[in-house]
C-alpha positions in Angstrom: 78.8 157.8 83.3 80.2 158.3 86.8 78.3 157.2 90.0 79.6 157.5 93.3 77.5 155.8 96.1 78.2 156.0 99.8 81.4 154.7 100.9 80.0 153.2 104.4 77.0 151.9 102.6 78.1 150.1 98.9 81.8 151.1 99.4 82.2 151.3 95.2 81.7 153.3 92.1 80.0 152.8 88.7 82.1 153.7 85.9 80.6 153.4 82.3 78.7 150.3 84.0 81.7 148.7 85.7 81.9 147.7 89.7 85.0 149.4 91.0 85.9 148.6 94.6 87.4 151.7 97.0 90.2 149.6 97.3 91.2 149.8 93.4 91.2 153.6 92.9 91.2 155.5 95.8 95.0 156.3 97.7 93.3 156.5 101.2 92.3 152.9 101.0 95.3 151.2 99.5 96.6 148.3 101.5 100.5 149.1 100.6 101.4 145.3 100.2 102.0 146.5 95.9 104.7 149.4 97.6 103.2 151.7 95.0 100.5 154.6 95.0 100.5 154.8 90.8 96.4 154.6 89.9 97.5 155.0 86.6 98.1 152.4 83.8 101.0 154.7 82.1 103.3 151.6 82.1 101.1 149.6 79.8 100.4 151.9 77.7 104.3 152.9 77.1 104.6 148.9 75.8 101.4 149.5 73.5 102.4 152.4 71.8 106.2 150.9 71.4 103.9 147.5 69.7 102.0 150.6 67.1 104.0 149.1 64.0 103.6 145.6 64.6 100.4 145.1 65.4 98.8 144.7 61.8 101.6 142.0 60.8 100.6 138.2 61.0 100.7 136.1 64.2 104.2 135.2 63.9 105.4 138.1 62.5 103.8 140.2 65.9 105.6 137.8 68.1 108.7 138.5 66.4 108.7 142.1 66.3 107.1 141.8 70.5 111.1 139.7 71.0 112.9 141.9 68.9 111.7 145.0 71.0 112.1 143.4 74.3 115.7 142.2 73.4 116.5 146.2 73.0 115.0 147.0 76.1 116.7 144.8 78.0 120.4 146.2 76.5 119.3 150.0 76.8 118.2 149.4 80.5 121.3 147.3 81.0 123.5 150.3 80.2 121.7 152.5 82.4 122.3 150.3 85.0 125.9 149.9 84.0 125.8 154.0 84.9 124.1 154.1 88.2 126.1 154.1 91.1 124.4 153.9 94.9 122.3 151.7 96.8 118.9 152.7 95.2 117.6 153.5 91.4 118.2 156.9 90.0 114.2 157.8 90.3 114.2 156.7 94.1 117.4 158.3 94.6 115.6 161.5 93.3 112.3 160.9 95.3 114.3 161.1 98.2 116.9 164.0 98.2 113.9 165.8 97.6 111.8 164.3 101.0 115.3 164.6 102.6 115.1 168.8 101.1 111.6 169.4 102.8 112.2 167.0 106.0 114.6 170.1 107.3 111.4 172.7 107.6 110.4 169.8 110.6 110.9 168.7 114.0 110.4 166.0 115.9 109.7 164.4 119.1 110.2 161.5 120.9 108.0 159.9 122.9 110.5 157.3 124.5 109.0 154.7 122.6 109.1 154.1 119.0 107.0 157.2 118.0 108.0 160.4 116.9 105.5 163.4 116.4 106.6 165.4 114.0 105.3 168.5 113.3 105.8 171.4 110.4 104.8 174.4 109.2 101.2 174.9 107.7 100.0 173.1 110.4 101.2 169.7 109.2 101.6 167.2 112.1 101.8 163.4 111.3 102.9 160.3 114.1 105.6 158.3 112.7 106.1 154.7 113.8 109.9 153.8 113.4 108.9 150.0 114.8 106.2 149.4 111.8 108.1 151.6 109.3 104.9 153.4 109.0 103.7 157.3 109.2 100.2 158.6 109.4 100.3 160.2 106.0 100.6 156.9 104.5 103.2 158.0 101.7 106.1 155.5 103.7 103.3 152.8 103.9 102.5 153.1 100.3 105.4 153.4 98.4 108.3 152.3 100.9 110.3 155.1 100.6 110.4 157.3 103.6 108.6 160.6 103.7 109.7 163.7 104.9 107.7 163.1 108.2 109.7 159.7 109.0 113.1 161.5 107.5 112.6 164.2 110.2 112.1 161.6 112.8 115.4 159.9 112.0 117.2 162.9 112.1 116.3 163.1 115.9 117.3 159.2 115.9 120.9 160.5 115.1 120.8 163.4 117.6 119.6 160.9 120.9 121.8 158.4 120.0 125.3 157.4 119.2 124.8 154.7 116.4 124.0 156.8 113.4 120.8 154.9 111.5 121.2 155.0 107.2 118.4 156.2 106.2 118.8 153.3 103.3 117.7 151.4 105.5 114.5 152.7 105.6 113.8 152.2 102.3 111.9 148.9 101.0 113.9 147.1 99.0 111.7 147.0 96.1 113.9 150.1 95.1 117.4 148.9 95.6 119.8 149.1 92.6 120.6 145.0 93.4 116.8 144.0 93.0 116.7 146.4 89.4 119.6 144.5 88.2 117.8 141.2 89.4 114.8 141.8 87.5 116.8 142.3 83.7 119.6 139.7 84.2 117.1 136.8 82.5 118.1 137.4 78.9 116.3 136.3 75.2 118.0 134.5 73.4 118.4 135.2 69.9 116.3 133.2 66.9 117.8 131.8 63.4 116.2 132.9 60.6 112.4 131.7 59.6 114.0 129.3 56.9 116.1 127.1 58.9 112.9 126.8 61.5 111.7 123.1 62.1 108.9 122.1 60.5 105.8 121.1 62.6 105.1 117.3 62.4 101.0 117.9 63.5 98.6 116.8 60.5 96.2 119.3 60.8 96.9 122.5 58.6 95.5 125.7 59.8 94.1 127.8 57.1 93.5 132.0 57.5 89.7 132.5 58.1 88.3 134.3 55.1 89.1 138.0 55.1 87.3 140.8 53.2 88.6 144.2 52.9 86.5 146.6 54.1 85.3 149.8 52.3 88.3 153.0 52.8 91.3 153.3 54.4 92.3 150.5 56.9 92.6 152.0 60.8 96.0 152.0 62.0 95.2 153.2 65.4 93.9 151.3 68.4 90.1 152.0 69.1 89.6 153.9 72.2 87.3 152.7 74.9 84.3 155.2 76.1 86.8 156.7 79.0 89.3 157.8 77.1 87.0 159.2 73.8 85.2 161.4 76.2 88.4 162.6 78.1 90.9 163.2 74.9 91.6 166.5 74.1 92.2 168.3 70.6 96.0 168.0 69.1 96.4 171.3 70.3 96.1 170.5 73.9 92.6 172.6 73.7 89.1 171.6 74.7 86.4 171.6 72.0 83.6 174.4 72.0 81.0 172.3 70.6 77.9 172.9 71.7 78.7 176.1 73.7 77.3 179.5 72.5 80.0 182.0 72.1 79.2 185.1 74.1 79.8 188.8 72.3 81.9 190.8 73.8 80.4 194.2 73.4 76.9 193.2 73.2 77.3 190.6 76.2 74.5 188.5 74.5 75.1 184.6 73.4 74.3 183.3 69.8 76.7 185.4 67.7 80.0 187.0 67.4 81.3 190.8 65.6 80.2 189.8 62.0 77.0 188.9 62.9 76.4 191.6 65.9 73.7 194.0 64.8 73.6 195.5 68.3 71.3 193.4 70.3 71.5 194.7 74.1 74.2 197.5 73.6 74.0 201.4 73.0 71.4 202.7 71.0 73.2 206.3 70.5 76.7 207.8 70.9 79.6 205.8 71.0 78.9 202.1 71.5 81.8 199.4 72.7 85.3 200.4 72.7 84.4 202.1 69.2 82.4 204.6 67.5 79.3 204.6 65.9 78.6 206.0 62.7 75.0 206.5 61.0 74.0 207.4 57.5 71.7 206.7 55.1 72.2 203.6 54.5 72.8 201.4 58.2 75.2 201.7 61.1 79.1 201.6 60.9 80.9 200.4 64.4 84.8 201.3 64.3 87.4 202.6 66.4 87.2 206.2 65.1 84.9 208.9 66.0 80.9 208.8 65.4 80.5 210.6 61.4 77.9 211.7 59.6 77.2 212.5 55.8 76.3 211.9 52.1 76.7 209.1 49.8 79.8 207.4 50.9 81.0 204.6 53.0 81.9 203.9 56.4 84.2 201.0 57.2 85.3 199.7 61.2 85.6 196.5 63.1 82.4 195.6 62.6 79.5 196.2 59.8 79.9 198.1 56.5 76.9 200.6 56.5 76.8 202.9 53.3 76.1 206.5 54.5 78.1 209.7 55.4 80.3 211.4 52.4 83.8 210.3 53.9 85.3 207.4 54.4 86.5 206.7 58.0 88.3 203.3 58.9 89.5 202.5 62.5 89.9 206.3 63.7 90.9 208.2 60.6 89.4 210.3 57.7 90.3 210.8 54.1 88.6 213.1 52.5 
């Protein structure tokens, strides 16, 4: 259940009975301290699907498989790192060859100040602030990487003056390829094997609570909360058709499909759908052929098997 209210009024939304602040899901009101505009939670559930296996082992048992995991996280991201070369992180470093790709297609001008206006085409025109590091599409503010806007106004930078600004500069340094490598140098130790733990010297013995197995097979999968089982799709990437009437084709009326068709709201004579029609003794044959008539025989098409004429026609041709 999704409720909206007025933003200038309650300034929240109601999801499946939660408070949500404007603030916590909505780009246009982001303060831009976190230097990120993800809304998603992608990055937590990466780490839950990688803890699938070890989440039905014991207490211990989970812990060890949560170190085990992070101690190969740690060496695979080191050797990335070990391949990067440049002032930023390879994903920043792409972000921004591609603002720097579009920030040709604008111009800019100076105000004398520390204001640009930039302008583009589709009638895109943004002021950027090179003393606040700030531009009014708020992509600079949010994620602290420069937008194409602010890009375009440093390229007039360079042209007015003789000190050439980097635009690295301009970057926060949240994505510097120093403050990655800062963030993984703590390292986990490795453990000795459980039978050469110490023994705990506390009195008290804690026993398993009393467990009874319950009736079928044992889940394996996390349970999904109300947001998620009414937003997943099929396997197949498809949406469901539950509870939506199918619609004929030929007939153009809901509640039924070819087989069970008896030609509710289409031709009554002649040649109905893309088809013929054939009619005997016996009913009406719709098939792709022309419109027979006979005897004691049987007419077959795409649709019903009527028992009439005294040939046999089948999508378009006779025997006789």
């Amino acid at each position: 259940m999704w409720l909206l209210f007025n933003f200038k009024k309650f300034k929240f939304i109601i999801i499946f009975g939660t408070l949500h602040p404007y603030k916590q899901w909505s780009k246009s009101h982001f303060t831009g301290r976190a230097k990120s505009d993800v809304v998603l939670n992608n990055m937590c559930e990466v780490l839950n699907s990688k803890l699938e296996y070890g989440r039905d082992m014991p207490i211990i048992s989970c812990l060890e498989f949560v170190r085990q995991y992070l101690m190969k996280r740690i060496c695979n991201v080191l050797k990335v790192q070990s391949k990067c070369t440049g002032p930023l992180t390879p994903t920043t470093t792409n972000i921004l060859e591609g603002n720097m790709s579009l920030a040709n297609r604008y111009k800019a001008k100076w105000n004398g100040g520390g204001k640009y206006e930039v302008y583009g085409p589709w009638q895109d025109q943004h002021v950027v602030d090179t003393n606040n590091l700030s531009c009014t599409c708020r992509r600079w503010e949010l994620t602290g990487i420069p937008c194409k806007h602010s890009i375009a106004a440093l390229h007039e930078i360079n042209k007015n003056t003789r000190d050439s600004q980097d635009i690295y500069k301009w970057v926060d340094k949240l994505y510097w390829l120093d403050t990655w490598k800062k963030a993984y140098e703590f390292k986990i130790e490795p453990v000795k094997g459980r039978s050469m733990w110490p023994k705990s010297e506390v009195p008290i013995k804690l026993t398993p609570p009393p467990h009874h197995n319950q009736v079928g097979r044992p889940k394996k999968k996390r349970k999904l909360s109300e947001e998620e089982r009414l937003t997943q799709r099929s396997p197949t990437n498809k949406l469901s058709r539950k509870h939506i009437a199918i619609t004929f084709a030929k007939c153009n009326n809901k509640g039924h499909n070819s087989r069970t068709c008896k030609g509710q709201g289409g031709a009554s004579n002649g040649i109905a759908g893309s088809g013929g029609a054939a009619r005997g003794d016996g009913g009406i044959a719709r098939g792709r052929g022309r419109a027979t008539r006979g005897g004691e025989g049987i007419a077959r098409g795409r649709g019903r098997i009527a028992r009439g004429g005294g040939a046999i026609t089948g999508g378009g041709m006779n025997w006789f």
